[in-house]
N, C-alpha and C positions, 0 to 999 in steps of 0.2 A: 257270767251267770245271767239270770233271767228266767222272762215265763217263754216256756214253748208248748206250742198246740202242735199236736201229731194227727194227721188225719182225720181231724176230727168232724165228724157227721153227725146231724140232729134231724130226725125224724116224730112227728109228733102226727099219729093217728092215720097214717099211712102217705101223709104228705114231707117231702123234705125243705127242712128250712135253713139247714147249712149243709152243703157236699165239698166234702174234702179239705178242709181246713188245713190249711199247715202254716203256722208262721211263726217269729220269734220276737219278742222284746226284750233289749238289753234296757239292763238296771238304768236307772237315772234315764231313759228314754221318754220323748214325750211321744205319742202317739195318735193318730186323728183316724178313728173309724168311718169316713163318708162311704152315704149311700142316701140310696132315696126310701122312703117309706116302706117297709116290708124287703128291706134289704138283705135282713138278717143282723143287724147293728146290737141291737137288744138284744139278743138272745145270744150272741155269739160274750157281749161280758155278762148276763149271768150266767154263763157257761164258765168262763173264767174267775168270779165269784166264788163259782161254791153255791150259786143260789139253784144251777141245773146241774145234770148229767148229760152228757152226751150221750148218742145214742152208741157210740163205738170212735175210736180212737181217744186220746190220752190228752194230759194234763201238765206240764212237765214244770214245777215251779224251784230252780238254786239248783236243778239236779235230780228234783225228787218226784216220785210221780204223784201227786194231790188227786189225782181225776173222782175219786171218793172221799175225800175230804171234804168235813162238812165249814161251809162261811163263817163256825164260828170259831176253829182251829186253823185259819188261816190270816195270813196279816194283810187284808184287803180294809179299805174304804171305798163309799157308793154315792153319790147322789146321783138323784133322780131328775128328770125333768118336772114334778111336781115339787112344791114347797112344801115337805114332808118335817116336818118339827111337831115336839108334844105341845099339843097347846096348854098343856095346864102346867107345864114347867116356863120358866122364865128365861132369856135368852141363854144367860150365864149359865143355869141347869140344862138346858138343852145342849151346848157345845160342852160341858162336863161330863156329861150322861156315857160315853163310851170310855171312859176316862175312872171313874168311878165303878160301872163294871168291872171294869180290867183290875181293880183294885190297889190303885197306886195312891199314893199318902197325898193330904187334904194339902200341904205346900206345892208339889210338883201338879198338883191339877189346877190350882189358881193360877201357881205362873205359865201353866199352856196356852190354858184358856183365856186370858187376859194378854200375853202376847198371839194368838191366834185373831181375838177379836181385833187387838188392834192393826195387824193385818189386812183385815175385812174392813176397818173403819164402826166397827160395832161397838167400842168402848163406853159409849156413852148411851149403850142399851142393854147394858148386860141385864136391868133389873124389869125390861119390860119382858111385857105376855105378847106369842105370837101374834094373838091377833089386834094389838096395839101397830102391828108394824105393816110397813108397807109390802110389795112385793117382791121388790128388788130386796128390803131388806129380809127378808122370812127368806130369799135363798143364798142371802151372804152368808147368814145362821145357818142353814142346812151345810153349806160348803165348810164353814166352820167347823161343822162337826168331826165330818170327813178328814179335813187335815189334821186337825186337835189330837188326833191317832199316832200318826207320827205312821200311818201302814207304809209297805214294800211298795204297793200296788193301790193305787189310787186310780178307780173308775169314773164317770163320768160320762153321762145319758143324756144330751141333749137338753145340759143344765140351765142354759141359757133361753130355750123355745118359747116358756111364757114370759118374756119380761118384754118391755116396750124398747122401739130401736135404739133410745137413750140410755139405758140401763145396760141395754146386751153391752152396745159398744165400751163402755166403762168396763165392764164386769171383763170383757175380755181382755182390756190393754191390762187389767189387774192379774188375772189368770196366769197370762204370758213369766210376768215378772215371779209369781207366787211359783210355777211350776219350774223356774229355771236355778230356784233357790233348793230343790225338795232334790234328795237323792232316790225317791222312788219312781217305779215304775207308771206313769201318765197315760192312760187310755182313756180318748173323750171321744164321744162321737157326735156326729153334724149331719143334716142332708145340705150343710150352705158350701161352697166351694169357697164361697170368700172369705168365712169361717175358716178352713182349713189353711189357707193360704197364708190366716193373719197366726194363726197358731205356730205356723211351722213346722220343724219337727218331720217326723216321717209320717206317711198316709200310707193305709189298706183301702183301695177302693172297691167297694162291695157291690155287687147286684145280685137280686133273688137266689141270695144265699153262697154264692162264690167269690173267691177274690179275681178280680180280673188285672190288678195292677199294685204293687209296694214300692218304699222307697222314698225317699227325698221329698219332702211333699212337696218345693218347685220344681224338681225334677218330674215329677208324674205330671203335672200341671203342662210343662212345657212339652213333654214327649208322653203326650197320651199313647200306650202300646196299642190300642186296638180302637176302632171309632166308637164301642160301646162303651168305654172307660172317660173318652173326649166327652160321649152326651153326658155322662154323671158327674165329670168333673166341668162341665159348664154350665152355667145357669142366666139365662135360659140355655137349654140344652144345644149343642153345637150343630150350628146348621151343615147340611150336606147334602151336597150335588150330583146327581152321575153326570159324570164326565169321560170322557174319549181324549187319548193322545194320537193323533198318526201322521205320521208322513213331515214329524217335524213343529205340528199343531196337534195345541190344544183346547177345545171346546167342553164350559161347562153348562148344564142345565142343559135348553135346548137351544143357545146361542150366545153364550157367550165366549169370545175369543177371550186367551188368555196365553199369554209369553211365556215361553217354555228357557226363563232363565235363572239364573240365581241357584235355589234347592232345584228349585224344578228341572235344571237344564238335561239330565240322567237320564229324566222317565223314558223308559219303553213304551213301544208302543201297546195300546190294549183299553181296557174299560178299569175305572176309578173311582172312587170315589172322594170330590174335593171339599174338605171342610173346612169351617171358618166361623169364629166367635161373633155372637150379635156384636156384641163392642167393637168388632175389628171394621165394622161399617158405619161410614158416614154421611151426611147429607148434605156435604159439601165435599170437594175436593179436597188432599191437604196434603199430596207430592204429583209430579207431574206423571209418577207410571202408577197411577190411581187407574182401576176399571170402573167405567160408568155403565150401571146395571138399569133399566128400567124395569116398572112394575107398578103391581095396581096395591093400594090400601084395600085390605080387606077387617082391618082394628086395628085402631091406636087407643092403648091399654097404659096408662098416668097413673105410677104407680110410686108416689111419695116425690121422691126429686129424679126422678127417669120418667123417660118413656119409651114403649114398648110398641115396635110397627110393624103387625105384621103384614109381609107384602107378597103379592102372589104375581110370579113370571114367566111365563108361558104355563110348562104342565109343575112346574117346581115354585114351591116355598120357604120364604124363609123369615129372621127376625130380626129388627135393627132394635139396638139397646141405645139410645142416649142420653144423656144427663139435660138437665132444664124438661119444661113442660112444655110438649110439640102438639098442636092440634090439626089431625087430619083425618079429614069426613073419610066413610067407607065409600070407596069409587073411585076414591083421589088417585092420578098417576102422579108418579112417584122419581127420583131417579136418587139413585146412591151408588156410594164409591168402598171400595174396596181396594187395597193393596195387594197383588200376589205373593210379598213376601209373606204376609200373614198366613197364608193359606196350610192347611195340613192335606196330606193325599193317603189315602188309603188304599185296598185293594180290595176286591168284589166279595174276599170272605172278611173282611174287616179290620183285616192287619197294617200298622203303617209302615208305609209305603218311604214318606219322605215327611221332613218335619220344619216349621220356619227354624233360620239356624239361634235367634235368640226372641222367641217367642216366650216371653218374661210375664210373672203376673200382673193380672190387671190393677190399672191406679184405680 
């Protein structure tokens, strides 16, 4: 059993923001919604909530069809990416609060809520006010609430977006261990791909409103089905080259030789498209069948402990991701290396083609 979405379409004032839905979560599953902003991610779980309607297709929750059923007849929990708690209750009344509704005896809600908090590590806050607490803490409490339920179906909105990179990481190696304990249903959604990858679990990867890809979240990660699913599950988005096989040879961008062995050694001949992860390039050499690419800086972009370069090569561009702080003026030529194992190939309508054969997430 489980939740299943039939066809499900959302149209809002003549514009469509989900087309053709159809997918399945099994019980005790954990789930990872990525997508980038206006993906459809929101709207597709309050559609699974209870909190929307579709505009057409169904709802399917154990068997039964819910698609009119309202959020408050159904055994769902929600947080949000805001720190959504009552401010004038106290933390212990706020993770009670759905608990008390529900109208279960004043024993069994202390011991939820008091094994819940300590969970979250909030035991020693039960008695403060929201806004005594920090941020991180105001969405332990919100998350608290959520689980305190004991729901089938447990959502989750990009819970993590406002907290600082110190908090998120905490909050997630917690997450992992909290969700692997829970027999329900796990839907969380992210635009990070790193996010997803450390979640695990299976991915839907979304864009403006379709699924383009399910499954295994390493599995999708390693064999993106299409080059639009590669740019959403990479960040920064996956560079890609057109490239030409023929006569034996391979050329990508507007000069570079590239060995047609390994994955590669099959391709036919014809036009391609070769993609490859900023991470998958270095500025140094670091095997001997390394390709040496030159190029010019046109921004180097120092963004916490990476840097980001982007470089322009003949009429093609693209992106190097590496760790430490690299400074390089705009103008600066440039040379970087790349492996062809790394490489993905596509084909001119965007299907892949050929895949590295153990293209594993990134450290």
């Amino acid at each position: 059993m489980g939740l299943k979405l039939e066809n499900v379409i959302k149209t809002v004032d003549g514009e469509t923001h989900l087309r053709q839905i159809d997918l399945v979560f099994e019980t005790g599953s954990r789930n990872v919604l990525l997508g980038r902003t206006l993906s459809g991610k929101t709207t597709l779980l309050r559609i699974m909530a209870g909190l929307d309607r579709p505009t057409s297709g169904k709802i399917i929750f154990d068997g039964q069809d819910v698609t009119g059923v309202s959020v408050r007849k159904r055994s769902i929990a929600m947080v949000y990416q805001q720190f959504i708690n009552y401010p004038s209750l106290t933390v212990y009344d706020n993770i009670a609060s759905p608990l008390k509704i529900g109208g279960l005896p004043k024993k069994e809600i202390d011991r939820r809520v008091r094994e819940t908090a300590e969970t979250l590590h909030l035991e020693s806050m039960l008695d403060r006010m929201p806004a005594e607490l920090s941020g991180g803490q105001q969405q332990r409490t919100a998350i608290a609430r959520a689980l305190v339920k004991d729901a089938q179906l447990l959502l989750l909105d990009e819970p993590l977006v406002n907290l600082d990179y110190k908090l998120r990481e905490e909050l997630r190696v917690e997450l992992q261990e909290i969700f692997r304990k829970r027999a329900a249903i796990v839907v969380y959604t992210t635009t990070e791909p790193s996010e997803a990858l450390m979640l695990g679990g299976n991915v839907v990867v979304l864009d403006e409103g379709r699924v383009l890809q399910t499954g295994p979240t390493a599995t999708a990660y390693q064999r993106p089905e299409t080059l639009r699913a590669a740019e959403v599950f990479s960040d920064p988005p996956i560079n890609a080259l057109d490239s030409e096989v023929a006569a034996g040879r391979a050329v990508m961008g507007d000069s570079i030789p590239v060995p047609l062995t390994g994955h590669l050694a099959d391709l036919a001949d014809g036009s391609y498209r070769f993609a490859f992860r900023s991470n998958n390039l270095w500025l140094s050499s670091q095997t001997d069948g390394d390709l040496a690419i030159s190029g010019t800086v046109e921004l180097a972009e120092i963004n916490g402990s990476e840097t980001f370069i982007y470089v322009h090569h003949g009429k093609s561009a693209f992106v190097v991701q590496q760790e430490g702080v690299h400074h390089f003026a705009m103008g600066n030529e440039i040379k970087v290396f790349l492996n062809p194992e790394h490489l993905f190939v596509y084909g001119t309508a965007g299907q892949l083609v050929a895949a590295p054969p153990a293209a594993g997430p990134a450290a």
